[in-house]
PDBQT receptor file of N, H, CA, C and O in Angstrom, charges set to zero:
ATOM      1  N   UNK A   1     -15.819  41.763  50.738  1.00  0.00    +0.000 N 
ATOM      2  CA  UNK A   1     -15.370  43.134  50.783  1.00  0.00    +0.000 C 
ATOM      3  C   UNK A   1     -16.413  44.074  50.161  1.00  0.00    +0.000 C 
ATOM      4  O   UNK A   1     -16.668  45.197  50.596  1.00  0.00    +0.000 OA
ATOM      5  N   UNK A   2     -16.918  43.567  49.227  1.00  0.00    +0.000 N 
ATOM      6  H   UNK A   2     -16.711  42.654  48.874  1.00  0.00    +0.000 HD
ATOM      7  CA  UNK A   2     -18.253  44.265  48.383  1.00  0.00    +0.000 C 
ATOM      8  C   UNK A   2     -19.017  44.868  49.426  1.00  0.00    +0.000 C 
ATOM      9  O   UNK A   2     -19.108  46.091  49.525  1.00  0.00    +0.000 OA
ATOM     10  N   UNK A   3     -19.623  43.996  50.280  1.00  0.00    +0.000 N 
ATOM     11  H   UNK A   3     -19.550  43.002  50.199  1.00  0.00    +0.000 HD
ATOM     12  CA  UNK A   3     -20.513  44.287  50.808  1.00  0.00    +0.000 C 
ATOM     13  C   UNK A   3     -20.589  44.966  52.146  1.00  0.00    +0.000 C 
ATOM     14  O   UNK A   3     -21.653  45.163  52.732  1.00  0.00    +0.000 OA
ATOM     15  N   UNK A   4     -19.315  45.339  52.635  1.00  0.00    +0.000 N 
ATOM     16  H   UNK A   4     -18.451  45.178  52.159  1.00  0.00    +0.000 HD
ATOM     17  CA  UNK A   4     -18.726  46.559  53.593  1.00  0.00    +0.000 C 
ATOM     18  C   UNK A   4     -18.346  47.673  53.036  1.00  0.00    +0.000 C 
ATOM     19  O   UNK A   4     -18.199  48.747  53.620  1.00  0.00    +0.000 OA
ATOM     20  N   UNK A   5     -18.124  47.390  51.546  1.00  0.00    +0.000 N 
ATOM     21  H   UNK A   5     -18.244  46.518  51.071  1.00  0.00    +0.000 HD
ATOM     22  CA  UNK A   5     -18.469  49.126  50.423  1.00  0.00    +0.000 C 
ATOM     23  C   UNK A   5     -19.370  49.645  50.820  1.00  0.00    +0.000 C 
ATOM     24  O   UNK A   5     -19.647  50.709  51.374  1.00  0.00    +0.000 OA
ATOM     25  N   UNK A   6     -20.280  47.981  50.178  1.00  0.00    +0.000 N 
ATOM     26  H   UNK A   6     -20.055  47.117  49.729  1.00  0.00    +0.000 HD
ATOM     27  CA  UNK A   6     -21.854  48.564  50.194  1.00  0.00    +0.000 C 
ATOM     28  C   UNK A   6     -22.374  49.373  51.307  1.00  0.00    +0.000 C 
ATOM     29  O   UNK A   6     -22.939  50.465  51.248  1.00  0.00    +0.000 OA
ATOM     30  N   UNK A   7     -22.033  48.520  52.520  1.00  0.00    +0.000 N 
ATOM     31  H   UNK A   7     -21.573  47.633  52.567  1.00  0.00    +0.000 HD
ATOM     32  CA  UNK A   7     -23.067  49.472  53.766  1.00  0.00    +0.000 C 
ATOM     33  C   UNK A   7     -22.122  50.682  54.075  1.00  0.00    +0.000 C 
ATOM     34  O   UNK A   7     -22.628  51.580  54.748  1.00  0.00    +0.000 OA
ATOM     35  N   UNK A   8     -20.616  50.856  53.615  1.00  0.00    +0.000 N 
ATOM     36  H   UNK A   8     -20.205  50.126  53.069  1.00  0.00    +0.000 HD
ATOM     37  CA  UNK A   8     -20.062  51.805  54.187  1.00  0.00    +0.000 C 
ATOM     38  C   UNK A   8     -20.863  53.366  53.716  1.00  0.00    +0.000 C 
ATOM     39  O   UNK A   8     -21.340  54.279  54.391  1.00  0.00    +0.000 OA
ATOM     40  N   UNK A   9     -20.709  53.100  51.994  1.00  0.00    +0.000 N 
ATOM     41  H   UNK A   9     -20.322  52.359  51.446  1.00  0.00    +0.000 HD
ATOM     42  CA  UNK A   9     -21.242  53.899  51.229  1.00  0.00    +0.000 C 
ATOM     43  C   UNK A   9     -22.646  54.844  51.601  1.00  0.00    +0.000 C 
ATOM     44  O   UNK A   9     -22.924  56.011  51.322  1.00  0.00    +0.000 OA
ATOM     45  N   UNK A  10     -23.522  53.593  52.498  1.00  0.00    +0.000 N 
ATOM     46  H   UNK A  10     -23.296  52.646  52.725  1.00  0.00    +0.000 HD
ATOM     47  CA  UNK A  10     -24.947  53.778  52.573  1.00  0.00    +0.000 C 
ATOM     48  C   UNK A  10     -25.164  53.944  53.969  1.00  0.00    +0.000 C 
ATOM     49  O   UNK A  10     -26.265  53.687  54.456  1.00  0.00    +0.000 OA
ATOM     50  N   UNK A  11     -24.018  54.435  54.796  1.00  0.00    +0.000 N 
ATOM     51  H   UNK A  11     -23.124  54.644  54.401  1.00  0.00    +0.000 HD
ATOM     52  CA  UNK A  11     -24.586  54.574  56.348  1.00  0.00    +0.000 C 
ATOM     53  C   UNK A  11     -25.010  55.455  56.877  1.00  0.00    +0.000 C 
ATOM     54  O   UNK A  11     -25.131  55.392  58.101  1.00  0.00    +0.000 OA
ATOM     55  N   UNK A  12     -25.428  56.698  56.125  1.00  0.00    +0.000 N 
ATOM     56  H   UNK A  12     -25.329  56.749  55.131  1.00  0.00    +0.000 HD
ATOM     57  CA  UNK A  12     -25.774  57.913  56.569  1.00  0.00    +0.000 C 
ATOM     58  C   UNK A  12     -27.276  57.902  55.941  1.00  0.00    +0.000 C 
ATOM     59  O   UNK A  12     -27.835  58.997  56.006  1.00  0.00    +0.000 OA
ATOM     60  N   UNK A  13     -28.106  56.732  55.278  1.00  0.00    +0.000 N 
ATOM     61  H   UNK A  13     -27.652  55.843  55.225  1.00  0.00    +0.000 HD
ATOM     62  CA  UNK A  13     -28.909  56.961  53.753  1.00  0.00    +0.000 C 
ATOM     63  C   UNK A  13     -30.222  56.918  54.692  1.00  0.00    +0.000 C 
ATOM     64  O   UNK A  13     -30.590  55.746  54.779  1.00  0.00    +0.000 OA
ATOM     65  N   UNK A  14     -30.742  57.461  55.148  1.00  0.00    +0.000 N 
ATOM     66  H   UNK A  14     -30.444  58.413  55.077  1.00  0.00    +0.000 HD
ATOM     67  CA  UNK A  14     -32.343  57.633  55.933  1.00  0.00    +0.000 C 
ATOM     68  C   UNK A  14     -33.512  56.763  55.215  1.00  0.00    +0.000 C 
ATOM     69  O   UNK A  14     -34.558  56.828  55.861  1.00  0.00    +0.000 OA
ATOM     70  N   UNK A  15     -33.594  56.035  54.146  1.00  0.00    +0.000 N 
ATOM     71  H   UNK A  15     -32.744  55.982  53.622  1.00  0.00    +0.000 HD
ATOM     72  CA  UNK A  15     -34.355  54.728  53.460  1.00  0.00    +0.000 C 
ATOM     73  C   UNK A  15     -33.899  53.524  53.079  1.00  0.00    +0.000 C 
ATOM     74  O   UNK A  15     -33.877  53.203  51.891  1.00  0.00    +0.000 OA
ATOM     75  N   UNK A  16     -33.460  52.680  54.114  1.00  0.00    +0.000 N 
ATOM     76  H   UNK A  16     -33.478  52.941  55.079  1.00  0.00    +0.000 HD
ATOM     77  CA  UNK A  16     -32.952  51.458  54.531  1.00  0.00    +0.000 C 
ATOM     78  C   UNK A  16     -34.217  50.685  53.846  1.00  0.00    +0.000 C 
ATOM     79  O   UNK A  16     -33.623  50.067  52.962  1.00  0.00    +0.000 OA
ATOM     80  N   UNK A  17     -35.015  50.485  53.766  1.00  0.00    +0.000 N 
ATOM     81  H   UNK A  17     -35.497  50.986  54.484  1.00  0.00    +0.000 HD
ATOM     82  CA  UNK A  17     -36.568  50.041  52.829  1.00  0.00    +0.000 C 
ATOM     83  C   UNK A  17     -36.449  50.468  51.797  1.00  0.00    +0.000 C 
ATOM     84  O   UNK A  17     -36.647  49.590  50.957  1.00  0.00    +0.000 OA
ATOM     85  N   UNK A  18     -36.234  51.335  51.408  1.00  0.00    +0.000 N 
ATOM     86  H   UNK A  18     -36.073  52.049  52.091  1.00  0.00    +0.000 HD
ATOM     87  CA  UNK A  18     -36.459  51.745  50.458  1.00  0.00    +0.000 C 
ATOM     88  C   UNK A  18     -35.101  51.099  49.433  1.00  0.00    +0.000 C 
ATOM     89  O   UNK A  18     -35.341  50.711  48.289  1.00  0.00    +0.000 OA
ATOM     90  N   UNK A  19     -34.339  51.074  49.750  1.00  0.00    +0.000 N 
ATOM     91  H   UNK A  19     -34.144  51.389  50.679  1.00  0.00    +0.000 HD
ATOM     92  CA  UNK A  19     -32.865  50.753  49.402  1.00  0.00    +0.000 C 
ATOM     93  C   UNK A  19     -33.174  49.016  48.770  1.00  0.00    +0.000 C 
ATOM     94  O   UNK A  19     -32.788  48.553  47.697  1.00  0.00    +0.000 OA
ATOM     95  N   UNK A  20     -34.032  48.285  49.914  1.00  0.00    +0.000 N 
ATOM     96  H   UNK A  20     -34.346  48.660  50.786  1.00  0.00    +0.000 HD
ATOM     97  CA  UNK A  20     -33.801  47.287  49.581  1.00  0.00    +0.000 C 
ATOM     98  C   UNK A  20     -35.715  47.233  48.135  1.00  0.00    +0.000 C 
ATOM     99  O   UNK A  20     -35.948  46.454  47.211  1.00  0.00    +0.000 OA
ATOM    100  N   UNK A  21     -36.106  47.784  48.385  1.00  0.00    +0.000 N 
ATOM    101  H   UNK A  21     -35.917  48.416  49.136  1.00  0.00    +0.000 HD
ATOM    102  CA  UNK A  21     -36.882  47.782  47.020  1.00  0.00    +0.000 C 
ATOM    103  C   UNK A  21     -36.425  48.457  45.766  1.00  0.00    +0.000 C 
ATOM    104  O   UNK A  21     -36.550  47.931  44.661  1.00  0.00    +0.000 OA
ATOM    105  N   UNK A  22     -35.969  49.464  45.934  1.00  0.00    +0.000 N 
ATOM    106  H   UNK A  22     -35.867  49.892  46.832  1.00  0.00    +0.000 HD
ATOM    107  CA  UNK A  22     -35.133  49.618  44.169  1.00  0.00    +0.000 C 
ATOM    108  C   UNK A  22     -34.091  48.713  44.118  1.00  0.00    +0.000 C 
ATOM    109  O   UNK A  22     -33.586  49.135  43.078  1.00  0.00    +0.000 OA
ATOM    110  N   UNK A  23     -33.266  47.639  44.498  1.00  0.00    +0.000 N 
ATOM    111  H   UNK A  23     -33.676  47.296  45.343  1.00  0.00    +0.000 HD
ATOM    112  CA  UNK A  23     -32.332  47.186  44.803  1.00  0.00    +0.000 C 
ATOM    113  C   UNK A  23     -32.999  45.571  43.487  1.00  0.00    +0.000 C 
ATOM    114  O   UNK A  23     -32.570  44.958  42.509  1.00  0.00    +0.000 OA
ATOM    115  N   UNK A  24     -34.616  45.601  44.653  1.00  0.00    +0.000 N 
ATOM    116  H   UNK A  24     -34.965  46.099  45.447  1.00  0.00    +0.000 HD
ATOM    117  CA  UNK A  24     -35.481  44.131  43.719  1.00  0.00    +0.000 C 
ATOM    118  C   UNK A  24     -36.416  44.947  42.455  1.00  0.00    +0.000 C 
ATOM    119  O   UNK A  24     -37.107  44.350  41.630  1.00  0.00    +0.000 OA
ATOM    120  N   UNK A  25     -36.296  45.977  42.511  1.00  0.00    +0.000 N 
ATOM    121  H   UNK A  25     -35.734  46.462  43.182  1.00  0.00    +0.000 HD
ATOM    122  CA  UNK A  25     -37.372  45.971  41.249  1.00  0.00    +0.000 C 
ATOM    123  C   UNK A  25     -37.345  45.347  40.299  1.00  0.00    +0.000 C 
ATOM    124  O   UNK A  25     -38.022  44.390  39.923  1.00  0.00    +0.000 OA
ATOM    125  N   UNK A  26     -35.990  46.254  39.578  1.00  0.00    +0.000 N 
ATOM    126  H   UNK A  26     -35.441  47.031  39.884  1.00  0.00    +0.000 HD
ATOM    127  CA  UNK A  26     -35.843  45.013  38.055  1.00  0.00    +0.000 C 
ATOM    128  C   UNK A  26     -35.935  43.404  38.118  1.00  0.00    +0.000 C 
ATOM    129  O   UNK A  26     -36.136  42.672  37.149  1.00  0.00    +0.000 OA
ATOM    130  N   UNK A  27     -35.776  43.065  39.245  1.00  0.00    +0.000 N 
ATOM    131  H   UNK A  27     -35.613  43.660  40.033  1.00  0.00    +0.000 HD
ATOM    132  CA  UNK A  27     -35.910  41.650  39.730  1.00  0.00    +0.000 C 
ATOM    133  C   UNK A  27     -37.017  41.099  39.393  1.00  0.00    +0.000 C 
ATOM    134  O   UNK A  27     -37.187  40.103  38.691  1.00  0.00    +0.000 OA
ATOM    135  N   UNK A  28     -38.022  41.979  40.072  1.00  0.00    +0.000 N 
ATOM    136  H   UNK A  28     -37.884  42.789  40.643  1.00  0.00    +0.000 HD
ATOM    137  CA  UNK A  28     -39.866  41.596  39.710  1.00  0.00    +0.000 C 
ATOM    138  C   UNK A  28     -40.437  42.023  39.118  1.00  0.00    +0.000 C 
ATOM    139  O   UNK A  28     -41.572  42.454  39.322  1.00  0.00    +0.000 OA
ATOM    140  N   UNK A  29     -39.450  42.042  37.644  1.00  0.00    +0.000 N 
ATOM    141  H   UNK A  29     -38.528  41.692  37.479  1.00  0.00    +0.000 HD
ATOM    142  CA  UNK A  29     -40.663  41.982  36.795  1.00  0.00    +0.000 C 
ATOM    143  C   UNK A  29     -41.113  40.831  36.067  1.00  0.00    +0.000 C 
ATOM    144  O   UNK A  29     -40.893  39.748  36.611  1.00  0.00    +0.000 OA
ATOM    145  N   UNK A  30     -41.812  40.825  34.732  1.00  0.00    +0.000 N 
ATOM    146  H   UNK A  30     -41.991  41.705  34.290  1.00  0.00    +0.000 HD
ATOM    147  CA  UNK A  30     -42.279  39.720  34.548  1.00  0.00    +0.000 C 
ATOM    148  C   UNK A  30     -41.271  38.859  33.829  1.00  0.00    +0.000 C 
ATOM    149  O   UNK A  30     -40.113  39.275  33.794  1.00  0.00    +0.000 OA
ATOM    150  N   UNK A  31     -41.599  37.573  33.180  1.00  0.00    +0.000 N 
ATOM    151  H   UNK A  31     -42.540  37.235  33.208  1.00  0.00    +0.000 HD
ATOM    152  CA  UNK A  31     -40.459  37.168  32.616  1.00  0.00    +0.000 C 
ATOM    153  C   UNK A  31     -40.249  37.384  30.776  1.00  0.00    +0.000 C 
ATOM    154  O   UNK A  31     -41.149  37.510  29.946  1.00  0.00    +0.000 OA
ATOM    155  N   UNK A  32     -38.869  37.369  30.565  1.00  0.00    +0.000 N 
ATOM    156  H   UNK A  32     -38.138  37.267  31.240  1.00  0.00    +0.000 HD
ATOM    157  CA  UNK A  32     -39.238  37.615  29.109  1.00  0.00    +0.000 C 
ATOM    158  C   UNK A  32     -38.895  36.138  28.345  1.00  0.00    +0.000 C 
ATOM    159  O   UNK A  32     -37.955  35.455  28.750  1.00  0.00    +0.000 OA
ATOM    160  N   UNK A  33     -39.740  35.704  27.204  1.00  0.00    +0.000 N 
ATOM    161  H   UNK A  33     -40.504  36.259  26.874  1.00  0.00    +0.000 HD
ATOM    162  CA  UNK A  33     -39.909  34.418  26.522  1.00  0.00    +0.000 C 
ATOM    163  C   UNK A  33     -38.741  34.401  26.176  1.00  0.00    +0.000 C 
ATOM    164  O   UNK A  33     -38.332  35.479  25.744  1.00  0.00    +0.000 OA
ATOM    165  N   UNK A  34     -37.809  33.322  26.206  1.00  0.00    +0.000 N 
ATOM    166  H   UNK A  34     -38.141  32.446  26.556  1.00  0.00    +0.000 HD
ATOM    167  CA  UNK A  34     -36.566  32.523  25.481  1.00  0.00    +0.000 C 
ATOM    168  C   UNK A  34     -36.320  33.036  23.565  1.00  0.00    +0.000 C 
ATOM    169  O   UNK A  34     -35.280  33.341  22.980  1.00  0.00    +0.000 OA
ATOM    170  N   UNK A  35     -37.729  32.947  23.056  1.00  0.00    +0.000 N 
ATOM    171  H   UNK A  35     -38.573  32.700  23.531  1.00  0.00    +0.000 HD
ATOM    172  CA  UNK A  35     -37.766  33.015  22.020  1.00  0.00    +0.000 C 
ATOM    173  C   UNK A  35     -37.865  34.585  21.532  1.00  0.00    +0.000 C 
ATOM    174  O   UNK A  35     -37.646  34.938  20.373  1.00  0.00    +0.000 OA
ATOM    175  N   UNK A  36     -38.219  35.436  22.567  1.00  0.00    +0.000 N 
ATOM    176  H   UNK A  36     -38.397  35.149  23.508  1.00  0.00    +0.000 HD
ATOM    177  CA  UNK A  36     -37.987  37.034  22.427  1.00  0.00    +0.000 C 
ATOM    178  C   UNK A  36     -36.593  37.425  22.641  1.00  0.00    +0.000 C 
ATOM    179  O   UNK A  36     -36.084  38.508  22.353  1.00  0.00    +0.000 OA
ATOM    180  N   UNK A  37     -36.148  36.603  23.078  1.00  0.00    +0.000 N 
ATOM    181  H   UNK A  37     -36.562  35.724  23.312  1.00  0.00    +0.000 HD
ATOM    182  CA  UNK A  37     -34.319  37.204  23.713  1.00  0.00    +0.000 C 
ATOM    183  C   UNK A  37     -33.750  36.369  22.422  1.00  0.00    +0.000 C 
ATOM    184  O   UNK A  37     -32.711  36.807  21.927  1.00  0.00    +0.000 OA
ATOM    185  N   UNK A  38     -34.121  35.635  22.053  1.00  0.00    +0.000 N 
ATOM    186  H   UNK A  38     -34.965  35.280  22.455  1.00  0.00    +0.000 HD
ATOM    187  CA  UNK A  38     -33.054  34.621  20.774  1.00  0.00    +0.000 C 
ATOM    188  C   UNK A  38     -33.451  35.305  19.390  1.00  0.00    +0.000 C 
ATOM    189  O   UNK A  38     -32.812  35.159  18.348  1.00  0.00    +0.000 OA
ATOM    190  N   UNK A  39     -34.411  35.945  19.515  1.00  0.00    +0.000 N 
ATOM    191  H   UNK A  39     -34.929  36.064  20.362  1.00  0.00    +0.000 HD
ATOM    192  CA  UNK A  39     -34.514  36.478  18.069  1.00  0.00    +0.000 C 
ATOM    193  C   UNK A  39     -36.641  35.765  17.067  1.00  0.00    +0.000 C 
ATOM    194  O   UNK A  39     -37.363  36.311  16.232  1.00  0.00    +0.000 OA
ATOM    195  N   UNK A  40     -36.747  34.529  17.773  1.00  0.00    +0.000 N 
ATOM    196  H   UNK A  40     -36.161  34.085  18.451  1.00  0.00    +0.000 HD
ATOM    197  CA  UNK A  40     -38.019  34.326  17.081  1.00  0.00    +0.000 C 
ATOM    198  C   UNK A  40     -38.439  35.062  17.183  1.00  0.00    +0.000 C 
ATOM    199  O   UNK A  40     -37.975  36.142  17.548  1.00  0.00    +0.000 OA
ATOM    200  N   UNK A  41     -40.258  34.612  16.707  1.00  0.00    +0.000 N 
ATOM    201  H   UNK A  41     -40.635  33.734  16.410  1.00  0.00    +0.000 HD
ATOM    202  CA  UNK A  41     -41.161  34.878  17.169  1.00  0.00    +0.000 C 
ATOM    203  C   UNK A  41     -42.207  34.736  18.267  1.00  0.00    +0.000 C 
ATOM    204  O   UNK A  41     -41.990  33.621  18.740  1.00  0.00    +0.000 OA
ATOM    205  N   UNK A  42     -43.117  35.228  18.846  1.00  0.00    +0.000 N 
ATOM    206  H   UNK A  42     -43.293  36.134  18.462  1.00  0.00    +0.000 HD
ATOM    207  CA  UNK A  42     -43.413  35.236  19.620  1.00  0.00    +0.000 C 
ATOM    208  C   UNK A  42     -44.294  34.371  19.830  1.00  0.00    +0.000 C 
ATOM    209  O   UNK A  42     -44.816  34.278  20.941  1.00  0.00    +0.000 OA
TER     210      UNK A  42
């Protein structure tokens, strides 16, 4: 059902490309170390 929101929401949106790259950005970025998210050091 989500995902007939989704395109309902977005059927008029003239950057169908574009949609799907802000969609991956935060995706690609780099990765962050285990030990930066738990609190060590780096």
């Amino acid at each position: 059902m989500d995902e007939f929101v989704f395109r309902f929401n977005r059927r008029k949106s003239g950057s169908h490309g574009l949609l799907f790259y802000r969609l991956m950005q935060p995706v690609a970025t780099t990765p962050t170390p285990a030990k930066l998210i738990v609190g060590g050091t780096p």
